[in-house]
N, C-alpha and C positions, 0 to 999 in steps of 0.2 A: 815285378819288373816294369812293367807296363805301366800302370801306375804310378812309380819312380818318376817315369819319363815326361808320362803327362804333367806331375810337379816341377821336374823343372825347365820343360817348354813355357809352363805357366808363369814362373817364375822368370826366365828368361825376357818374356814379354810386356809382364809389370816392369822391370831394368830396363826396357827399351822408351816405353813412356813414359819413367822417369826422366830418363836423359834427353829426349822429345823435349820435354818440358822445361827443363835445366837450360837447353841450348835457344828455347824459343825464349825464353826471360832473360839470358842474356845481348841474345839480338836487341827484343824490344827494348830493354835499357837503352843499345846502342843508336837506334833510333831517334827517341827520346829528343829533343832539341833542348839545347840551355837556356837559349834567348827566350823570353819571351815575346808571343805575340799580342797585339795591343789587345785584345778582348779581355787579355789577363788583367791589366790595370785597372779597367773599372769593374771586374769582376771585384775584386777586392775591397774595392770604394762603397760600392755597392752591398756587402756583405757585411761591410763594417758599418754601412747604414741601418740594415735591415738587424741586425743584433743590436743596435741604439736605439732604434725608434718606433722596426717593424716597417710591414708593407702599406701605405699611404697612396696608391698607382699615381703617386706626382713626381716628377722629376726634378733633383736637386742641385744639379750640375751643371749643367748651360745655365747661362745665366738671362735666356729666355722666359718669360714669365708664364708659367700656367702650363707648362705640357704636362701631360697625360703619359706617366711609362708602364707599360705592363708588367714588369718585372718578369722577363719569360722565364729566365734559369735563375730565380730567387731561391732556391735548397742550395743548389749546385755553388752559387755567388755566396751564400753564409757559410757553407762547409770548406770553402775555400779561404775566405777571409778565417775561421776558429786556426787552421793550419800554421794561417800567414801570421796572427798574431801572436804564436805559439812559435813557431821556427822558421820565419821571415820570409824571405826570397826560395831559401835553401831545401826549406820544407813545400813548400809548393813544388818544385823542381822533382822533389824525393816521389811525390805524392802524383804528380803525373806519371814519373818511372813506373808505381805499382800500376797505375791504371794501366798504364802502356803493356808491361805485363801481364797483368790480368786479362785484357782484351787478347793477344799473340794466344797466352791458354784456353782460351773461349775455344777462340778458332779453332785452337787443334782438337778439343777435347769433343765440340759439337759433332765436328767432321767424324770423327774417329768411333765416338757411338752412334750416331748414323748409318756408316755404314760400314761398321767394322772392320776399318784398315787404318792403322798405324803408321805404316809407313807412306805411302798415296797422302795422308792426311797432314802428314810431318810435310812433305816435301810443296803441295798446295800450301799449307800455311807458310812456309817461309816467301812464298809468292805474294801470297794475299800483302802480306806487312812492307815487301816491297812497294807495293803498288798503291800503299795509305798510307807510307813516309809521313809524305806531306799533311798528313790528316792527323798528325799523330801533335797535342800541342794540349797545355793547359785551358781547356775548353770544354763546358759542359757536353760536346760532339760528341770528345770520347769517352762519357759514361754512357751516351746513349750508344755506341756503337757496341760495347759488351751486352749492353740491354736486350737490342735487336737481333744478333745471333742467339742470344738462349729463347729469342721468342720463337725463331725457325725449331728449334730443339724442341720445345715445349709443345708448339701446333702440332709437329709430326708425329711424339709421344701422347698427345690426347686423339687423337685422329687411328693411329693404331691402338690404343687399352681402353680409351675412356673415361682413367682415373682421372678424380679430385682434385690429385694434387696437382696438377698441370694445368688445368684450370683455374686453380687459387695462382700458380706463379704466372699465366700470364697475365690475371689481373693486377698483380702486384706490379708487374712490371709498367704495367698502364697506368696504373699511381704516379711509378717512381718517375717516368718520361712528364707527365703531365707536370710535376712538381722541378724536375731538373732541367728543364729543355721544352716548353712547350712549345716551341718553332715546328718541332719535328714529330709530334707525337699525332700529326693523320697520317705519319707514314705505316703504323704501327699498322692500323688498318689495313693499307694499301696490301702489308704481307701475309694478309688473310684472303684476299680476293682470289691469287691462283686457285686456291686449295677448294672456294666456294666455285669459280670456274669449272671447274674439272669433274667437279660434284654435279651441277647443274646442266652440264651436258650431254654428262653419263644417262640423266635420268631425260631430259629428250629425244638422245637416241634409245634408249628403251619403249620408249612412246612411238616415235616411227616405225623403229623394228619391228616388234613385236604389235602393230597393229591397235595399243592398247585403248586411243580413242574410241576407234572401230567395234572393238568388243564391247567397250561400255553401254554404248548406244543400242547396240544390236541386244544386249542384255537387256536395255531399257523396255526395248520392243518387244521383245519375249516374253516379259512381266507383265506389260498393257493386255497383252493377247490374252496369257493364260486367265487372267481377270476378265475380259471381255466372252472369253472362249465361243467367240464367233467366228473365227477362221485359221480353223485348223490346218486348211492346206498352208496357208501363209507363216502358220510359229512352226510346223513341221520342217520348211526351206529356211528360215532364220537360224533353229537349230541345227541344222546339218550346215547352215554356211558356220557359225560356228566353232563346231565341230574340226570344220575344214582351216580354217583361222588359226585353231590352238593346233592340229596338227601341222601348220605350215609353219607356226613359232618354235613349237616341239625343234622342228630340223634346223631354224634360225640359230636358236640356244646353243645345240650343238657345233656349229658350227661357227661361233662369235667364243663360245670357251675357247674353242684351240684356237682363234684368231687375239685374241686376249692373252694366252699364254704364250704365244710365240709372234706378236705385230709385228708389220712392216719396221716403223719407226718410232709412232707414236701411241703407247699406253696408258688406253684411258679405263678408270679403274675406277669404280662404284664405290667409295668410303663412304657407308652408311653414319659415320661417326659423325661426318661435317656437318649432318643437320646441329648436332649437339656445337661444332666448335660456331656455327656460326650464331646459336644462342650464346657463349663464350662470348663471342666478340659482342654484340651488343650489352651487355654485363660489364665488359670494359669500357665502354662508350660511356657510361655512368661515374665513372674513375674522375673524369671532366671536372662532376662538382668538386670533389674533393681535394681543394686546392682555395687559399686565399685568395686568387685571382680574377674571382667572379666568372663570368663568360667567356674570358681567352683564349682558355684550349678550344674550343669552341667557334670564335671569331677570328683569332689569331693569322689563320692561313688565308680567311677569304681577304681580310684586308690589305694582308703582306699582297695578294695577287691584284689588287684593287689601282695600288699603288706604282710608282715607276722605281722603287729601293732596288728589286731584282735587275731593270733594265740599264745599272749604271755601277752595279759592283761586278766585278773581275770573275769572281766563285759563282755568280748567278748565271751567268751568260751561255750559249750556247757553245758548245765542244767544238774546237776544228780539229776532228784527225787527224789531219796531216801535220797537227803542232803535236800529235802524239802519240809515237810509236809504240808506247809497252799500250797501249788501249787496243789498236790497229793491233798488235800481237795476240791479244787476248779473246778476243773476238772470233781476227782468225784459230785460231784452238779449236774453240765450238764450233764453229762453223765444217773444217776439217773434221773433227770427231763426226759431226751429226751426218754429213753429207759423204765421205767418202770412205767411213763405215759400216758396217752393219748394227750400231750401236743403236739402241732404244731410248726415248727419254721421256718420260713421262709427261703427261698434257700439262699438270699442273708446274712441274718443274720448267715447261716450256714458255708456258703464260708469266712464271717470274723473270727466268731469263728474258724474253722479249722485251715486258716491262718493263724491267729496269734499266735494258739499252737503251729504251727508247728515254726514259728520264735521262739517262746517263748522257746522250745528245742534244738532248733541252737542257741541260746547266749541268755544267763539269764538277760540279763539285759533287753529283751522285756516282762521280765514278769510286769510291771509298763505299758506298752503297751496294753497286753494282759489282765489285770484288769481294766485298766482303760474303753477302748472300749467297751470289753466285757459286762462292769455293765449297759451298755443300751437294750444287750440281754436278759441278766440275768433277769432285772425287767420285762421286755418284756414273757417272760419265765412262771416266776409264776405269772403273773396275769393271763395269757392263761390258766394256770394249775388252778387256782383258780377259773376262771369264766366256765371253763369246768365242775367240780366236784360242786360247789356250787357258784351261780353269786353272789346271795345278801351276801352271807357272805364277800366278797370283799366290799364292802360297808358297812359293820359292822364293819369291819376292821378297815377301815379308818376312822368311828368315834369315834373307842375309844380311836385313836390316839388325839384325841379332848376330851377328859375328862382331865378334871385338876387334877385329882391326878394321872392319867398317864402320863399327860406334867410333872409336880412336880417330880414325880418319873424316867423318865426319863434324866432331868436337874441333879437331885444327880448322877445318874448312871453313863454321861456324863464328869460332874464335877470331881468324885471321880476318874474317868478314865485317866481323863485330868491333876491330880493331878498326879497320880502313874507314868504316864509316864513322865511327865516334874521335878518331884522330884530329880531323880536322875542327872537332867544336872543343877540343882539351883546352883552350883560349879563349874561348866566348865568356859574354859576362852574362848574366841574366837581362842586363838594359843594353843593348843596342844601345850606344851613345852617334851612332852616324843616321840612326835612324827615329830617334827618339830627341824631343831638346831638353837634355837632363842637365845641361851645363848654361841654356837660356832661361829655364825653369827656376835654377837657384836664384840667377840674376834679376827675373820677374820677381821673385819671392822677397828681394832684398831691397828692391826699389820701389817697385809700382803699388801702388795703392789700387786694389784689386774691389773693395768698396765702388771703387768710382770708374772700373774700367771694364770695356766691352772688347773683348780679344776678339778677333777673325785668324782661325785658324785653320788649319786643315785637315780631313778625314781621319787621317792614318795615324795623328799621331794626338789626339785630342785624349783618347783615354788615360794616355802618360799623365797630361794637364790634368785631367781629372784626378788621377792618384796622387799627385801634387796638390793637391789642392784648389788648384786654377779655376776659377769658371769659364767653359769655353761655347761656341759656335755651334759646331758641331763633333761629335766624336764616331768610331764605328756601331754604336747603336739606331744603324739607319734609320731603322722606324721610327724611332722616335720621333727625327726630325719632317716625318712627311706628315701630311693631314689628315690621313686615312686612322692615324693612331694619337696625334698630338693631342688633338681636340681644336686647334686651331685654324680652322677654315680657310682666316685671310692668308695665312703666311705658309708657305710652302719652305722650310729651310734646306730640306736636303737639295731640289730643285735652284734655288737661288745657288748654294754651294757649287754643285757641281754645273751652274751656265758661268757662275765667275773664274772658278782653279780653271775651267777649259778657253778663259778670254771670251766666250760667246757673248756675254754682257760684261758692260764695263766695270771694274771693280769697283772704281769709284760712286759710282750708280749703286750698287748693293750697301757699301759701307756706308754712305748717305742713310739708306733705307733703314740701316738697322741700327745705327747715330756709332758706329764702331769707333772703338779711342785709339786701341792699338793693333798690330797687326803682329803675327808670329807665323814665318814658313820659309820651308825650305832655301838653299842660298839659289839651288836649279828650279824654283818654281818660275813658271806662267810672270804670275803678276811682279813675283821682285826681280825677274829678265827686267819687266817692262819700267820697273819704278828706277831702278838701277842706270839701263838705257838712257831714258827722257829725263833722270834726274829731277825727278819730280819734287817740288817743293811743301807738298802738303805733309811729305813724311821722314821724319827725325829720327834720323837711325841712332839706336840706345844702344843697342848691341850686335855683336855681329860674331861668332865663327869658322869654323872649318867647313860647319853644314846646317848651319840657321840663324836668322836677320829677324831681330827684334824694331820694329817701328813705332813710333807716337805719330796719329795722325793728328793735324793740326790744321781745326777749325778756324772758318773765317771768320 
């Protein structure tokens, strides 16, 4: 009978994971965005380059002579373009949805064997995907964000057994990030650092505690003597200080066990394992070479910080809380948990969290970072706080997550969720036409002689030009355009771009500089307010719409 029971508790609980998983793949579909954002465009351009000709590190696209591109997400930009050449727009779209999916089950599945709760982990994940919406988008980002939670998986699983095989997948995974995304692959690093923290502390305070320099020496002294054996009164007091030493550690011991099994707050916990993960991590450091790209992964980050790219994009900048409340919410959690609790968190767990606020305050775009990771603390968190104040209610917990009018109830809540948010994209196209110039594009295409012409464009919507075929100024490949990565010393283009769209220098003054023939942007930008106003005669409008103004400048 008893046995009965356990089968179908067990059973039960497989059912409940399943439908976890069911409703998290249906959210993340809902998520999912139609439109794409411009990165996608010359993702595509770019993929369709690299299956025609291969990686070259020169840029084909401005029509700037001689830059230097690293290709950072060249895997990611040809697996994308085989897609698009295969099933178009439609297959890209399809093909973010599974990633989008695939990452929602990450989340739950990491949380969930971690630390064995289903429902805590169900209910954190649907948080988490809230709070990476916006992160969610045809972009080598989000492979690496699946990437990144099975490396937390992995570290914690080598760290607790030791096995092989966790060690073979986080090198893999060090591969795959260096070959998909290598913008991001020193962060891979950075989420080894808690764990090597926590380690190397533990073993400091074993060294104060327990006296251990002290004894060394005092042993050293005791060895000179006994070889000496000329004073005996003196190794006699050595050995009895000694003596006194290990029985004053003897009662340390005892007394740092129960302060270790029951701490204040913070648990700091000896994993003799990390000397092995932090051989691991240098073993993926190696991962580096193995890529077309030469020294990138390698160079890539110092340069990006070298640069001003980070000081002048929107996702680089620093966070103001006060523009945002689910952060300011999220925060407060932990902070509530940890402080007006009794809940414990472990040192390493505390070294990530901290970290990653603090990134998360230095440039807003780690908050997808910082949710993400985070959500293995987080459940880690209240289940501590919940088995502190009451065990078995945690267990009650998780079986009424196993009633069917709570699954049932749940699935409406999901669904009806899943609908509100995908409702309003049931009419998007894949191209933003208010935000893209796919209607001035044609027109470029049909008229201009592209041989003989130097477009001044802007930022945001340059990778379109590029998917079109356009040669343009500049597009959202920032680096490209700085000199930290160009190769070209004299000409700084991202810097010129972004002193002319903000009117700081006059436009005229640049387009001079770069002998520009024609101009294409926005009907609300900066410069065509100004050209439009003063009626400017250097420039021939060819075309115009609803939301972008084609120019011919016309030299003297």
């Amino acid at each position: 009978m008893e046995k009965e029971n356990l089968k179908e508790k067990k059973k039960m609980k497989i059912n409940f994971k399943i439908l976890a998983i069911v409703l998290i793949g249906i959210l993340c579909i809902a998520i999912t965005p139609v439109t794409f954002q411009n990165d996608t465009y010359y993702t595509i351009k770019i993929g369709e380059l690299i299956k025609t000709t291969g990686i070259d590190m020169i840029d084909h696209f401005s029509w700037h002579e001689g830059l230097s591109y690293t290709y950072p997400h060249w895997l990611y930009d040809l697996l994308t373009y085989v897609v698009y050449e295969i099933f178009n727009f439609r297959g890209v779209y399809i093909l973010t949805c599974i990633l989008s999916v695939t990452l929602g089950i990450s989340i739950y599945l990491v949380n969930s064997k971690l630390t064995k709760s289903n429902a805590i982990s169900f209910i954190v994940t649907i948080g988490v995907l809230y709070m990476i919406q916006d992160y969610i988008a045809a972009r080598a980002q989000l492979v690496t964000f699946i990437l990144f939670i099975w490396e937390i998986y992995l570290i914690e699983k080598f760290i607790e057994s030791k096995k092989k095989r966790y060690a073979i997948g986080l090198f893999a995974i060090s591969l795959l990030i260096a070959n998909l995304h290598v913008a991001v692959w020193p962060f891979l690093f950075v989420l080894f650092l808690p764990y090597i923290g926590e380690y190397f502390i533990s073993i400091i305070s074993d060294i104060v505690m327990y006296q251990k320099l002290q004894i060394f020496f005092k042993k050293c002294k005791i060895k000179r003597l006994e070889k000496k054996q000329n004073n005996q009164e003196r190794l006699k007091k050595l050995k009895q200080e000694l003596i006194e030493i290990q029985d004053k550690n003897l009662k340390v011991k005892i007394k740092r066990d129960k302060e270790i099994e029951n701490p204040y707050k913070i648990k700091i916990v000896k994993q003799n394992n990390v000397k092995w993960i932090i051989l691991v991590m240098v073993i993926c450091l190696l991962a580096g070479l193995i890529t077309p790209l030469g020294d990138t992964p390698y160079t890539y980050l110092y340069k990006t910080m070298q640069g001003n790219t980070t000081q002048n994009i929107s996702e680089h900048l620093p966070m103001t809380l006060a523009n945002n409340t689910d952060v300011i919410c999220m925060i407060l959690i932990f902070l509530a948990i940890m402080t007006f609790t009794k809940t414990k968190i472990r040192l390493s767990d505390l070294f990530m969290l901290g970290g990653l606020c603090y990134l998360m305050l230095c440039t807003r775009r780690q908050v997808s970072m910082f949710s993400l990771i985070c959500s293995v603390i987080l459940v880690r968190l209240v289940i501590n706080l919940i088995e502190i104040y009451d065990k078995p209610w945690l267990q009650k917990f998780e079986e009424v997550f196993k009633n069917l009018v709570v699954c049932i109830t749940l699935t409406v809540l999901i669904i009806l969720l899943s609908y509100d948010t995908i409702k309003p994209k049931l009419d998007d196209e894949y191209v933003n036409t208010k935000s893209y110039p796919v209607y001035a594009c044609d027109y470029i295409l049909e008229n201009i002689d592209l041989e003989n012409a130097r477009f001044f464009n802007e930022y945001n919507y340059g990778s379109y030009m590029i998917y079109r075929g356009i040669p343009v100024f500049i597009d959202s490949r920032a680096d490209l355009y700085a000199p930290e990565f160009s190769g070209n010393k004299d000409k700084d283009v991202f810097s010129d771009f972004i002193n002319t769209s903000g009117i700081s220098t006059f436009y005229e003054d640049t387009f001079e500089k770069y002998d520009i023939t024609h101009v294409i942007c926005l009907k609300k930008s900066k410069i065509n307010l100004i050209i439009t106003k003063t009626k400017d005669k250097k420039y021939k409008l060819l075309y115009s719409d609803d939301n972008f103004v084609v120019y011919e400048r016309i030299k003297e």
